[in-house]
Backbone bond lengths (Angstrom), bond angles and torsions (degrees), N, CA, C in turn:
res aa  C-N    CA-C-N  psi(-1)  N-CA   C-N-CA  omega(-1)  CA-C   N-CA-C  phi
1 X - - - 1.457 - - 1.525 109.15 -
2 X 1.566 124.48 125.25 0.915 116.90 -156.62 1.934 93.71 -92.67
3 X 1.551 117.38 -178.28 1.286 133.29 -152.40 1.110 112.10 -84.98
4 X 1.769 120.02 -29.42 1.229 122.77 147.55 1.413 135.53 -79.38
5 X 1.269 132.87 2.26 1.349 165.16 143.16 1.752 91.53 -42.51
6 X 1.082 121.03 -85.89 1.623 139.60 -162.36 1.473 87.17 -58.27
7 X 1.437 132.61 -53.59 1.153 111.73 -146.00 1.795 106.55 -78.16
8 X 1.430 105.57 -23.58 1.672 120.78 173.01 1.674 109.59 -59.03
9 X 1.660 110.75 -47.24 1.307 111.57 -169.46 1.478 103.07 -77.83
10 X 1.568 126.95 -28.90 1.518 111.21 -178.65 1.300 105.67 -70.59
11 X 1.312 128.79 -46.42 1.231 133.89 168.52 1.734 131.41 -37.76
12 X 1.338 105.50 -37.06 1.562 116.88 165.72 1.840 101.15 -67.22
13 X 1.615 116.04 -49.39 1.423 96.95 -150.78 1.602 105.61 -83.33
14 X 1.451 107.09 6.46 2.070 110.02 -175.42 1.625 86.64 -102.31
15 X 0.976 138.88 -22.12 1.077 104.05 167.62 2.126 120.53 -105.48
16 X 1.328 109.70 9.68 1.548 126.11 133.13 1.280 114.95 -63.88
17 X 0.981 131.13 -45.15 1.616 107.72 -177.75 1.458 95.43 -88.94
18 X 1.047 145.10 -11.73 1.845 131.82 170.19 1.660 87.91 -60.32
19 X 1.332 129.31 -47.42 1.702 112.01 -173.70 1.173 132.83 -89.08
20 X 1.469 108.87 -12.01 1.191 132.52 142.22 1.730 123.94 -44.05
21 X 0.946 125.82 -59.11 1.788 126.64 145.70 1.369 118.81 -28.72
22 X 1.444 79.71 -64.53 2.135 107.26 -165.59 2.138 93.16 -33.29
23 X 1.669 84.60 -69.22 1.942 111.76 -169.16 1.804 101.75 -49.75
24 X 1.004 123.21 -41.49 1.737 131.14 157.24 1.110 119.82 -41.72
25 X 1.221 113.37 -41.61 1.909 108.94 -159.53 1.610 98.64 -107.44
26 X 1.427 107.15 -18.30 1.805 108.45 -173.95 1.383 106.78 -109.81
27 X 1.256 110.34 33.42 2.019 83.03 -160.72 1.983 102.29 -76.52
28 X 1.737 126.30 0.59 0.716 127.41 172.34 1.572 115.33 -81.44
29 X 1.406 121.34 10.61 1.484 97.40 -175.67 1.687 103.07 -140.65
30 X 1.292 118.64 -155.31 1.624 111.46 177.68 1.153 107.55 -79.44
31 X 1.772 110.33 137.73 1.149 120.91 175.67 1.456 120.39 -139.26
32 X 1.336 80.32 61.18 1.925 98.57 172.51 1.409 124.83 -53.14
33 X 1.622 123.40 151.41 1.613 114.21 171.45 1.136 115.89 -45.39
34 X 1.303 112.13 -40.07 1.580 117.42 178.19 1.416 127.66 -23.47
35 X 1.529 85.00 -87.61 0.920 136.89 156.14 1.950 133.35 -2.65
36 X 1.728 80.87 -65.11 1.885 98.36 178.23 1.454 90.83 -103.79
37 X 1.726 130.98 -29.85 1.335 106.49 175.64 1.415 123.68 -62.11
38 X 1.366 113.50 8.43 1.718 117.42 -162.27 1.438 86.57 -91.76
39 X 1.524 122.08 -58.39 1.098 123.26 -177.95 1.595 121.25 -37.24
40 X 1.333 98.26 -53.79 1.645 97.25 175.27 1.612 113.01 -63.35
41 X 1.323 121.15 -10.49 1.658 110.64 -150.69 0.916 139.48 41.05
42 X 1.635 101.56 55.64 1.349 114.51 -178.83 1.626 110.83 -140.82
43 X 1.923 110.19 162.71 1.728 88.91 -165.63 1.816 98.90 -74.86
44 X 1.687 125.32 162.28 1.186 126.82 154.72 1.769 110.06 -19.31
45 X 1.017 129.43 -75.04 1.438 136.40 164.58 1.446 117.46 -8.57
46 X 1.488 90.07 -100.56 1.603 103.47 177.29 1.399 116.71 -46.31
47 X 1.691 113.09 -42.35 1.581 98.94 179.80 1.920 101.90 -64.11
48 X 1.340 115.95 -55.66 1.351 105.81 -153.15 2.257 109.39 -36.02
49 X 1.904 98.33 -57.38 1.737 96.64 154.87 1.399 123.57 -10.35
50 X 1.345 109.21 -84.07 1.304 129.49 -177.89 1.456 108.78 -32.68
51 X 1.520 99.71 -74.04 1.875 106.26 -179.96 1.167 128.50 -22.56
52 X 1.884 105.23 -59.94 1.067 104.93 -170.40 1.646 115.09 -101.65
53 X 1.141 120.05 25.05 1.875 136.01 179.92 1.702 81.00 -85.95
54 X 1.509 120.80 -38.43 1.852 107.27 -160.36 1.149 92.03 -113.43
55 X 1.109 131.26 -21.56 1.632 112.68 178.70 1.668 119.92 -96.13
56 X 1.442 111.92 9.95 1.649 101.29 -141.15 1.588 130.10 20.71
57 X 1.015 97.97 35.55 1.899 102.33 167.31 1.346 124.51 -172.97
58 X 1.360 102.70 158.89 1.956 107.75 -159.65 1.227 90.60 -90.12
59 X 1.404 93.15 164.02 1.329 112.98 -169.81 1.077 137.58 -63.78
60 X 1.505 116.19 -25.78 1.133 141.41 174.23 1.735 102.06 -58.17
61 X 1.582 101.59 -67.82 1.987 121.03 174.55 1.542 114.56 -37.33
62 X 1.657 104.84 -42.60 1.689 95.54 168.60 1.466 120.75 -84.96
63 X 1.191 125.27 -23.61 1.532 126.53 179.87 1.700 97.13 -53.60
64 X 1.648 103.46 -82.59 1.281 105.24 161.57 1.694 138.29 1.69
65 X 1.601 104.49 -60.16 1.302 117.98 -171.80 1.795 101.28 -91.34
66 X 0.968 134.90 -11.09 1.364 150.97 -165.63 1.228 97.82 -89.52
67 X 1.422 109.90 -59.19 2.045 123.58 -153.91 1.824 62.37 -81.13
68 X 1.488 157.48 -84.73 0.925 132.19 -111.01 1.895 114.64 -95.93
69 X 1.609 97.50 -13.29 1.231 81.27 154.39 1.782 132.59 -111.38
70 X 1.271 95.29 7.35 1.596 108.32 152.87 1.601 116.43 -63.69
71 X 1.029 118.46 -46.38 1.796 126.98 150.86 1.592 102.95 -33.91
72 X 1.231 132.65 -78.08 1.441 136.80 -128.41 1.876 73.44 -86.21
73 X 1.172 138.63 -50.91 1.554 131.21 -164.48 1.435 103.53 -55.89
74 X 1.761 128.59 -44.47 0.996 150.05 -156.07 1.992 101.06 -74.30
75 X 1.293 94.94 -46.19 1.640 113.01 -173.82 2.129 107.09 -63.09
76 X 1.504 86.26 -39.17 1.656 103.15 -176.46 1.472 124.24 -77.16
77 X 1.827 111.87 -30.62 1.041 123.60 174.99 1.472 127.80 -104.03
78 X 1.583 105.61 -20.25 1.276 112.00 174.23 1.450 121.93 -116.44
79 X 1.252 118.15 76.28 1.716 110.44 170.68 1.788 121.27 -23.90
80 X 1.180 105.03 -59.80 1.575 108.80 -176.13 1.416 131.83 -65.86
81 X 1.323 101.93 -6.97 1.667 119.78 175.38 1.577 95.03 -83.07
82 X 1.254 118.64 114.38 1.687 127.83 154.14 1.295 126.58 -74.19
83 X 1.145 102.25 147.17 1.950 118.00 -175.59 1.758 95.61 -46.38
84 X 1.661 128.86 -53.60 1.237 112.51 173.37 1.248 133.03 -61.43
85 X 1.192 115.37 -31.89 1.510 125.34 152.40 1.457 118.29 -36.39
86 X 0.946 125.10 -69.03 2.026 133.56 173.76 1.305 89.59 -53.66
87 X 1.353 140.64 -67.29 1.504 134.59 -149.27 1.475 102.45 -60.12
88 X 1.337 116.78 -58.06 1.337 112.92 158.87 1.527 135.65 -46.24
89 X 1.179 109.86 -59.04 1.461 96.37 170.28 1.612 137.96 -66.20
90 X 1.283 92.91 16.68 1.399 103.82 -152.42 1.737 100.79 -129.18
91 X 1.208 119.35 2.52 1.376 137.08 167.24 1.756 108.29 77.56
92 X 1.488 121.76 33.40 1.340 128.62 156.31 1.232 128.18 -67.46
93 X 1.049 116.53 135.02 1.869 112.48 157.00 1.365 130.05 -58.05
94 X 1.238 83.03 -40.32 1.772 76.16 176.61 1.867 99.42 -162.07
95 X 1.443 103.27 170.47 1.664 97.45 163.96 0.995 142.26 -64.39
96 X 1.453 128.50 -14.16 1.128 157.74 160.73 1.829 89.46 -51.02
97 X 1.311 124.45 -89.41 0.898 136.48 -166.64 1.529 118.57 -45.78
98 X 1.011 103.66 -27.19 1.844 121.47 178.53 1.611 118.17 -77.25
99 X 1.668 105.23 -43.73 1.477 128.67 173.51 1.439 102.37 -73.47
100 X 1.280 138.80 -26.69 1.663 134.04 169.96 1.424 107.65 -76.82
101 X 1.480 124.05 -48.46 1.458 113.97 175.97 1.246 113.84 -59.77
102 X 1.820 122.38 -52.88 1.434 114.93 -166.02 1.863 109.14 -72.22
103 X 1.729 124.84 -19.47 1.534 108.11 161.61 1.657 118.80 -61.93
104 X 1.218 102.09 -38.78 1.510 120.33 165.40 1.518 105.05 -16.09
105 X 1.490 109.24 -74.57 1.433 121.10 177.02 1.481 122.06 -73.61
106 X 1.339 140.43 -55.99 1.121 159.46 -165.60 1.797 123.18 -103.89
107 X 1.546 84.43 9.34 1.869 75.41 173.51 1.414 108.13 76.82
108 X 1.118 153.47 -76.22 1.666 163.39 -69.34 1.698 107.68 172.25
109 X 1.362 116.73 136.86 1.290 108.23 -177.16 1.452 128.13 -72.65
110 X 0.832 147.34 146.88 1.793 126.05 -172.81 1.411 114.88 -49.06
111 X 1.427 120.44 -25.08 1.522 120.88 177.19 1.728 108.58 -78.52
112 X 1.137 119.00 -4.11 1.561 127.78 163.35 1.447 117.02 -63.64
113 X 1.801 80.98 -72.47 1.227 117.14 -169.86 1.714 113.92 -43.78
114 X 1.278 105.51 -48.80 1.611 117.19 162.47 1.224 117.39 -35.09
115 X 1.723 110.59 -66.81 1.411 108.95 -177.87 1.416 118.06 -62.47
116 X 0.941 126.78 -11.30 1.326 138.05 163.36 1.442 130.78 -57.40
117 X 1.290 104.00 -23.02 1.740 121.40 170.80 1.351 109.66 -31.78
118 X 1.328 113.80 128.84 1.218 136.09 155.45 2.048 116.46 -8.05
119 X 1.156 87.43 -54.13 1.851 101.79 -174.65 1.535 100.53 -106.63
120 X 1.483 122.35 24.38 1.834 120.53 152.02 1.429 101.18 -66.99
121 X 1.187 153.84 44.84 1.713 144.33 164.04 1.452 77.17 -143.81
122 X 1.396 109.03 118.40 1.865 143.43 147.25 1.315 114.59 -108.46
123 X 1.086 99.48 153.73 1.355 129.92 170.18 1.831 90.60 -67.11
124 X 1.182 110.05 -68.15 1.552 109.86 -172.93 1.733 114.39 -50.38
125 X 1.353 124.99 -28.50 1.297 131.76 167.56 1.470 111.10 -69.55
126 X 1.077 111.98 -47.02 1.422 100.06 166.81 1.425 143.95 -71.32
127 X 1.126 91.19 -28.67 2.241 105.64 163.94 1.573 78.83 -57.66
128 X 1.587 130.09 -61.23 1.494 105.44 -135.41 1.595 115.18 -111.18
129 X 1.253 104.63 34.24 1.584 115.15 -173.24 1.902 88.32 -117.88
130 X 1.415 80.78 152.06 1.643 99.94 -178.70 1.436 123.21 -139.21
131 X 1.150 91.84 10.16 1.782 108.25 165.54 1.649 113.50 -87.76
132 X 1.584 98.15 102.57 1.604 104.87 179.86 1.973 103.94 -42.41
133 X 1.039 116.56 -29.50 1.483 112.31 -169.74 1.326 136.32 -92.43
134 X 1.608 98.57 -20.52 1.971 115.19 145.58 1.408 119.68 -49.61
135 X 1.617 97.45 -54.74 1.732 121.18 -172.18 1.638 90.56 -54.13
136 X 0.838 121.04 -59.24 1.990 120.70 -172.56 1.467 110.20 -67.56
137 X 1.352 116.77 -26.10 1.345 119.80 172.09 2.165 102.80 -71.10
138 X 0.819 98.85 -67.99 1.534 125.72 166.96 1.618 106.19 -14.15
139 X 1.352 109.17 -72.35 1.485 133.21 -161.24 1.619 90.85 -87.75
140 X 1.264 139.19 -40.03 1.609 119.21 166.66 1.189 122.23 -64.76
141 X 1.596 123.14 -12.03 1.246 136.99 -167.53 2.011 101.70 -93.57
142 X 1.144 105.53 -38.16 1.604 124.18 154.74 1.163 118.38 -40.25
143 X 1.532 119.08 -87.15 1.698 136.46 141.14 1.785 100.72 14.79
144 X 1.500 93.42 -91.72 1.256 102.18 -178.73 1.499 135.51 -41.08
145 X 1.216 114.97 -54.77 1.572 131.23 169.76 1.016 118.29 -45.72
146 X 1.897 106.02 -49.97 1.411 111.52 177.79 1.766 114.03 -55.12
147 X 1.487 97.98 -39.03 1.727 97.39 -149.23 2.142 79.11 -75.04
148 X 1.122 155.38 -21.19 0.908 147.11 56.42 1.249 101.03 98.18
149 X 1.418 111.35 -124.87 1.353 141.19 -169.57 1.884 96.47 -70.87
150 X 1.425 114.16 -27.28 1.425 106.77 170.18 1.490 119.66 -59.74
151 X 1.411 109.09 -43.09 1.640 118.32 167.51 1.239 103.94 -58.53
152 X 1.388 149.70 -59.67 1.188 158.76 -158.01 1.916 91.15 -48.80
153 X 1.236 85.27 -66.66 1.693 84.25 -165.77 1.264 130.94 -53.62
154 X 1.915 106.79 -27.09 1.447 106.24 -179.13 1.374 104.87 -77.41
155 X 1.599 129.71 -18.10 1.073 151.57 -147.35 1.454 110.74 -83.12
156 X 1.588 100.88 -78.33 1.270 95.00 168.20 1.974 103.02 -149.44
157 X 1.158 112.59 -169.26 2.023 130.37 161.06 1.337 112.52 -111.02
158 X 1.430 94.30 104.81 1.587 120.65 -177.18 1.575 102.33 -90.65
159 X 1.434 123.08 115.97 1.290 136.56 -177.66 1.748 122.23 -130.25
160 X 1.110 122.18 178.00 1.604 127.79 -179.21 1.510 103.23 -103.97
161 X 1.406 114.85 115.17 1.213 105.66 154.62 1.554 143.64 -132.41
162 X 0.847 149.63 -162.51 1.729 128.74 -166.43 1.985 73.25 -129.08
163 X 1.491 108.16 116.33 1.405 119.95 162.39 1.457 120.83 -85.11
164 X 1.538 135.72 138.97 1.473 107.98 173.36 0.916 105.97 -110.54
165 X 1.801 126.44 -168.20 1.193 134.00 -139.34 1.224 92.28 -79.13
166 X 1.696 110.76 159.97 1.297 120.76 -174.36 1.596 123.03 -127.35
167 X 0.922 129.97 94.50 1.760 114.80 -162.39 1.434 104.42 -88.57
168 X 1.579 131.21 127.72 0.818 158.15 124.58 1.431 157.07 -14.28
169 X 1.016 151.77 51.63 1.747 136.30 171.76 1.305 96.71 -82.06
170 X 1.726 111.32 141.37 1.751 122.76 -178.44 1.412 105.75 -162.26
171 X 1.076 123.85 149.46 2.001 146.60 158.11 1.857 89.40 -95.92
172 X 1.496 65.41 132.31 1.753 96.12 161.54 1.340 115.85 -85.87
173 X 1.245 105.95 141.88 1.807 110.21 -177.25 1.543 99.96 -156.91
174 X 1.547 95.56 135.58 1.338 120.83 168.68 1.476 142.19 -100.94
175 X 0.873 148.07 102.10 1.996 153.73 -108.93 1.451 105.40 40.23
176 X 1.277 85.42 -159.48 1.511 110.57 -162.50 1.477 111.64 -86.89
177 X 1.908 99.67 -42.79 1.404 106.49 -161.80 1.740 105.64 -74.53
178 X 1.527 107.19 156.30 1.538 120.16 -168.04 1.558 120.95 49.95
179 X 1.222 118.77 26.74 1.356 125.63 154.94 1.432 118.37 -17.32
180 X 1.616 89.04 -77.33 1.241 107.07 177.53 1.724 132.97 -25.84
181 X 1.234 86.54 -56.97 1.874 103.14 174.10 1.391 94.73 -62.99
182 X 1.188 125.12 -48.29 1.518 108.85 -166.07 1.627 100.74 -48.45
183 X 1.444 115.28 -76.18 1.522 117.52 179.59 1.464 120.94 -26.54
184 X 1.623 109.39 -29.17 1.750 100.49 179.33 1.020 114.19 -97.42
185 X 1.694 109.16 -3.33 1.591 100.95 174.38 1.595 97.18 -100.24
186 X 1.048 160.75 39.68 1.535 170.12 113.70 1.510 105.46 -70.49
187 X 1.259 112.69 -41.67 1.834 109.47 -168.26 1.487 105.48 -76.40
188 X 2.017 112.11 -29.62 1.558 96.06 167.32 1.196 111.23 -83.42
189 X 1.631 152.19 -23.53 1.000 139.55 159.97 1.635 106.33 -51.56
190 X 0.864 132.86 -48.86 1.400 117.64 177.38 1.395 133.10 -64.46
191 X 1.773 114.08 -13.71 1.148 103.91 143.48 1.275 146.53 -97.79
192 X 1.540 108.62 3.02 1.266 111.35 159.97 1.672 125.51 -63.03
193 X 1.589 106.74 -0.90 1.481 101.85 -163.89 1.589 81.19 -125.03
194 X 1.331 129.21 13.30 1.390 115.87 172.87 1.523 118.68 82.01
195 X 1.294 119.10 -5.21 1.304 126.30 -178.65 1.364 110.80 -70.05
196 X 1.471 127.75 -27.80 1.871 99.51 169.10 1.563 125.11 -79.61
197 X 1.070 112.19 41.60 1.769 109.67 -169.05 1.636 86.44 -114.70
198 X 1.476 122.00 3.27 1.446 106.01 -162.93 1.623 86.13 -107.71
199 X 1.891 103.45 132.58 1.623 143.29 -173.27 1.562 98.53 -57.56
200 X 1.097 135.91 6.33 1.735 137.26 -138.08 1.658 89.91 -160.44
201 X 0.915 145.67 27.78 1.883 136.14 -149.07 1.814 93.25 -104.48
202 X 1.081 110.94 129.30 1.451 129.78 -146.30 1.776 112.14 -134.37
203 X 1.208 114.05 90.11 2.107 93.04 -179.13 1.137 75.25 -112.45
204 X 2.179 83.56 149.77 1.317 106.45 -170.83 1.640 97.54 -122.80
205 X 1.368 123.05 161.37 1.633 105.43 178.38 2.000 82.07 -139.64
206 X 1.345 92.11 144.50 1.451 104.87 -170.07 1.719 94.70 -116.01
207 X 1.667 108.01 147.28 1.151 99.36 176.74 1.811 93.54 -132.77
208 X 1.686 104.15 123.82 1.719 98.74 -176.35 1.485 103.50 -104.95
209 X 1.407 117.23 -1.47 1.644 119.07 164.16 1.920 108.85 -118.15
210 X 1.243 98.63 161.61 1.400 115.06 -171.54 1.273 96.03 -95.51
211 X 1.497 121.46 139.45 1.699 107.50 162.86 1.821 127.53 -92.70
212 X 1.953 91.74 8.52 0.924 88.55 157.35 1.742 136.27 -87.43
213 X 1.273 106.38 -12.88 1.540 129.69 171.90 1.654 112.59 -90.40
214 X 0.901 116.19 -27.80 1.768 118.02 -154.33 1.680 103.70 -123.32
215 X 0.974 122.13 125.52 1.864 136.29 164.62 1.648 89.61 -40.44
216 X 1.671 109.28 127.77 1.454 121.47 167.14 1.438 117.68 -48.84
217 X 1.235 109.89 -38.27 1.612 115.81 -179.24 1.156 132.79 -64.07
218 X 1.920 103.33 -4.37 1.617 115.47 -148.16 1.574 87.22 -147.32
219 X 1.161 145.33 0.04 1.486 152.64 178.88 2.048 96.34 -74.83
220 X 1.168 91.55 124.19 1.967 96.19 -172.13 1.625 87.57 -110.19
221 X 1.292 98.72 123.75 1.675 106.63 133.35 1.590 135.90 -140.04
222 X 1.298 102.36 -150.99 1.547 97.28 176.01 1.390 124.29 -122.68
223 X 1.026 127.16 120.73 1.782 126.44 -167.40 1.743 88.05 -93.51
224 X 1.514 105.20 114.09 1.532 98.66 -163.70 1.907 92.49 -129.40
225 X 1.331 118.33 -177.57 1.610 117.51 -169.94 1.895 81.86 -153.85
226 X 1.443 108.44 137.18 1.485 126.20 -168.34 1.595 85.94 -86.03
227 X 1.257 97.49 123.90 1.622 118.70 167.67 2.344 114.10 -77.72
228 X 1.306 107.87 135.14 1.666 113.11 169.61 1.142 91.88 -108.07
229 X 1.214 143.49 -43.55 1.294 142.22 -179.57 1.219 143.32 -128.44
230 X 1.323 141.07 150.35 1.219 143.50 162.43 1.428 111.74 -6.12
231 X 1.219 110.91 121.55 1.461 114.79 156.60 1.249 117.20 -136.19
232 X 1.018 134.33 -174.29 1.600 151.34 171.53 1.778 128.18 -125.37
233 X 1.655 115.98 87.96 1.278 107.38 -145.13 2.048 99.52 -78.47
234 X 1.780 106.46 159.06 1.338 97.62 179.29 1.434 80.44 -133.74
235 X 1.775 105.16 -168.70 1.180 133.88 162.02 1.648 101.88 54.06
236 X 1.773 103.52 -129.23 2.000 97.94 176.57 1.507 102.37 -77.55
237 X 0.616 98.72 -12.03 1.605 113.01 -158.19 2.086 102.56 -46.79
238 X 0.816 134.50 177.84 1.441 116.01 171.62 1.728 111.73 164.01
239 X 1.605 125.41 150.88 1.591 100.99 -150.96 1.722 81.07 -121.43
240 X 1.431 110.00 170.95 1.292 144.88 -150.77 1.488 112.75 -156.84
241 X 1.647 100.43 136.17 1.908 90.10 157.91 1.628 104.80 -118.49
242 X 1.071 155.11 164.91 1.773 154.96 102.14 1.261 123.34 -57.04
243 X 1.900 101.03 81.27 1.168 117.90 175.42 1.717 115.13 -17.74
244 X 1.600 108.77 140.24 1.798 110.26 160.34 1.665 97.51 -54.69
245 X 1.216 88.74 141.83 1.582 115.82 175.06 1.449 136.46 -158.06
246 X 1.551 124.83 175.38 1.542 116.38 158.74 1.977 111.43 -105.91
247 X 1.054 86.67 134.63 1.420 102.41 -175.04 1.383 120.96 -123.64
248 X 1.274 143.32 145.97 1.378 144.60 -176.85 1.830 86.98 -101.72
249 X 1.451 103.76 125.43 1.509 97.98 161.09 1.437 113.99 -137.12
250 X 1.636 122.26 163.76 1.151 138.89 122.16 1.223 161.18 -129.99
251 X 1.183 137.48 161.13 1.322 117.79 179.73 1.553 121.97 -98.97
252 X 1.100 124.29 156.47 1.532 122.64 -166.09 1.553 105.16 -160.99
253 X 1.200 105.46 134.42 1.283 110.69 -176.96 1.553 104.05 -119.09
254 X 1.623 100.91 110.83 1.725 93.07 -162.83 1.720 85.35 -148.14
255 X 1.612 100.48 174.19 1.487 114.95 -166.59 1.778 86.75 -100.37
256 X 1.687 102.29 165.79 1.676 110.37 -165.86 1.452 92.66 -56.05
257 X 1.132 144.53 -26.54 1.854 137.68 -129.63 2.226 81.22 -91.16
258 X 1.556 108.60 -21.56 1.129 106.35 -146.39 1.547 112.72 -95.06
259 X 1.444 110.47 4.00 1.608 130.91 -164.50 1.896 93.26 -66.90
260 X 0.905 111.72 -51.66 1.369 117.43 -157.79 1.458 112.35 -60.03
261 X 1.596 102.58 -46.65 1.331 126.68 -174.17 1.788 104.68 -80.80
262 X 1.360 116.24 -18.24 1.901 95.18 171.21 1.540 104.76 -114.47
263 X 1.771 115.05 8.91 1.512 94.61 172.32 2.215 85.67 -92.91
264 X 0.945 121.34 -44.61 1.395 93.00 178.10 1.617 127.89 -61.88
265 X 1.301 108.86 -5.45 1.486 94.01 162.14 1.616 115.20 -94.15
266 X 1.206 125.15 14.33 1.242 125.04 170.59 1.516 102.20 -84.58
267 X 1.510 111.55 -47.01 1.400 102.18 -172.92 1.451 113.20 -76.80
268 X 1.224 106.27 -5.11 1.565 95.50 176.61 1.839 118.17 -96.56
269 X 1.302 97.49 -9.52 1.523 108.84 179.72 2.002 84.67 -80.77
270 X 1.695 114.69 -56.88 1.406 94.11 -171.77 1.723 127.26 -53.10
271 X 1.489 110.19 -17.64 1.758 111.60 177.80 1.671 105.61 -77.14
272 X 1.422 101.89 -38.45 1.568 96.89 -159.97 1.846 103.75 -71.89
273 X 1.582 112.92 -23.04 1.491 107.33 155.04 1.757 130.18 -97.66
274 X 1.288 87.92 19.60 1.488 97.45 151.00 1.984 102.86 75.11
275 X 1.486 114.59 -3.53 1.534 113.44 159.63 1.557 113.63 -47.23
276 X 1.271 96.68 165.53 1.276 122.20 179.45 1.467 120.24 -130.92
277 X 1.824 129.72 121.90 1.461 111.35 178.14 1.462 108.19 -64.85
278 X 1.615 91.68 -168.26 1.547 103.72 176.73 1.846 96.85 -149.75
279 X 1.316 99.92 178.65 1.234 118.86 -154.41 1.993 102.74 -63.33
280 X 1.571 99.05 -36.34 1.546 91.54 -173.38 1.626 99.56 -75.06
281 X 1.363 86.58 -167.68 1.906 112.88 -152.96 1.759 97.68 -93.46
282 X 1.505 81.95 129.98 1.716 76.66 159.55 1.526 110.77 -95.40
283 X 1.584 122.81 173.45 0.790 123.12 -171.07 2.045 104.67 -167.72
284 X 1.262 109.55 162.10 1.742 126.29 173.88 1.866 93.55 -100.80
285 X 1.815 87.69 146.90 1.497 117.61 174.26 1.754 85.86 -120.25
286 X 1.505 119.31 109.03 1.450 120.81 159.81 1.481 114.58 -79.85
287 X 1.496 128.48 115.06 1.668 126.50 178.54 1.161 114.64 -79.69
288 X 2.260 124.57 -9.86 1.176 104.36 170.13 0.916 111.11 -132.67
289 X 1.082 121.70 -133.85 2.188 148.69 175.59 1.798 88.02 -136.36
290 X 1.707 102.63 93.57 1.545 123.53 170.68 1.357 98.90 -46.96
291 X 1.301 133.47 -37.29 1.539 133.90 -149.30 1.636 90.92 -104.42
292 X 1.269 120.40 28.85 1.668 127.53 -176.88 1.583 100.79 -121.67
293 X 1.110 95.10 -26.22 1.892 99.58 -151.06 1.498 84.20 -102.09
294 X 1.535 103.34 144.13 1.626 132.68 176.55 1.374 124.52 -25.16
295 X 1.590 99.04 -63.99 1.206 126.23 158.90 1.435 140.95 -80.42
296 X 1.453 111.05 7.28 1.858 113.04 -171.80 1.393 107.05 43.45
297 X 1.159 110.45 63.24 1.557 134.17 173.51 1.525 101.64 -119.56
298 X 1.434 106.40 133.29 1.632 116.55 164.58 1.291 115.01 -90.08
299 X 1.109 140.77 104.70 1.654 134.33 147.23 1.377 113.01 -46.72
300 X 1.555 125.19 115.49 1.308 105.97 179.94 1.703 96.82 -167.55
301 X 1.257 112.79 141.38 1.579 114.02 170.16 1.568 126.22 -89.24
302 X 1.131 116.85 138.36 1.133 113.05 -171.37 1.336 108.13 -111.67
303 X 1.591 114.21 146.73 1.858 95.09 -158.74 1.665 101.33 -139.64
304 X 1.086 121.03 115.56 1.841 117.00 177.71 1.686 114.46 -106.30
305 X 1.058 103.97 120.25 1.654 110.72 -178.58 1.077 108.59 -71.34
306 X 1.333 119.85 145.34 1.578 141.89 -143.36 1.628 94.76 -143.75
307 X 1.434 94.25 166.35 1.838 102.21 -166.60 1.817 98.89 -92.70
């Protein structure tokens, strides 16, 4: 790929992630081609191309899938928010119309889908259910948690902590697959600016979709490297902070197979003390180079923002 090649494609994806923000902070209002192509500075045309060359999908298909799994987070975390509530804020006609898009995605109507929450198994459902075959559903679901929170413990000490601000340079990346490259194409930008000589050297990976809401292939984050100093971002390259906050964290030193299995015991340590997320991103602090360590084990904290 020649040098002006790279310099066109970094250039397309910094001003994708300017609408990438933009589509985050508005998903309540109109979001015409116009509109978000203004943001990019680009014509309706050329941006719509563009969009979907990095996203595989038009613009219209991600708004859509965005507002609808911003719905399903909203349904999971907020009891008191009503199905007319989302339909409305969310630019529906009616509920009818809201309940066809969100089966669309999820199989199940959002009033399902709700009961479906993570923390639908009580103690109080179980005193008062009388179906031998819930109760067995119920009590394997126990089983599980337990064996669970037993890993958790040998694992690691999951605690509350007040994080501070965090400055940022990161590439945007979409699924799972080639991660990796993303990180080495940030780690040589980062040594062109001198940033690995610092005793403190920190990658951070941001996650702004859930993979419990969002298709793996289509979950965006940021493969980002903790800034000491001033820089000046170019090309994909592009800067960030992680607001001061409260966060539930831990650390865990586990092999790749094991990501899945200690971010759900975080969320299950956060229900069983009764926290609540919040709107920003959780995200991992990696402490090494996995492909350094004995075992291809990551040291790394995993951190969920708390209210």
């Amino acid at each position: 790929m020649s040098s002006s090649t790279l310099l066109q494609r970094d250039e397309y994806i910094k001003r994708i992630n300017r609408v990438f923000t933009y589509i985050e902070e508005n998903l309540d209002a109109e979001l015409s081609l116009e509109t978000v192509a203004s943001i990019a500075n680009y014509s309706p045309f050329h941006f719509h191309r563009i969009f979907k060359a990095i996203t595989k999908e038009t613009l219209n298909a991600y708004v859509l899938r965005k507002r609808m799994e911003k719905s399903a987070s909203v349904l999971i975390r907020k009891q008191e928010v009503s199905i007319s509530e989302l339909s409305l804020q969310y630019g529906f006609n009616s509920n009818s119309a809201f309940t066809r898009a969100f089966k669309q995605f999820y199989g199940i109507s959002p009033t399902a889908f709700r009961r479906q929450s993570p923390d639908r198994y009580s103690k109080i459902r179980k005193e008062e259910s009388k179906n031998s075959q819930e109760i067995l559903v119920f009590e394997e679901y126990l089983c599980r948690i337990t064996d669970l929170i037993n890993w958790t413990t040998m694992q690691t000490h999951i605690e509350v902590k007040e994080l501070s601000t965090m400055s940022l340079a990161y590439i945007s990346h979409i699924g799972h697959d080639h991660l990796e490259s993303t990180f080495e194409r940030l780690l040589k930008w980062s040594g062109h600016k001198g940033l690995l000589d610092s005793p403190d050297l920190k990658m951070i990976l941001i996650y702004h979709d859930s993979y419990k809401i969002t298709p793996s292939d289509k979950v965006r984050m940021s493969a980002c490297i903790l800034l000491d100093k001033a820089v000046e971002a170019d090309g994909a390259v592009g800067l960030k902070t992680i607001a001061k906050g409260k966060y539930i964290t831990g650390r865990f030193e586990i092999i790749s197979e094991e990501f899945e299995k200690a971010w759900t015991s975080m969320y299950v340590w956060l229900n069983e003390h009764g926290y609540k997320t919040t709107e920003r991103p959780s995200f991992e602090i990696h402490h090494n180079d996995f492909r350094k360590h004995p075992e291809r084990k990551f040291v790394v904290d995993l951190c969920v923002p708390i209210d």
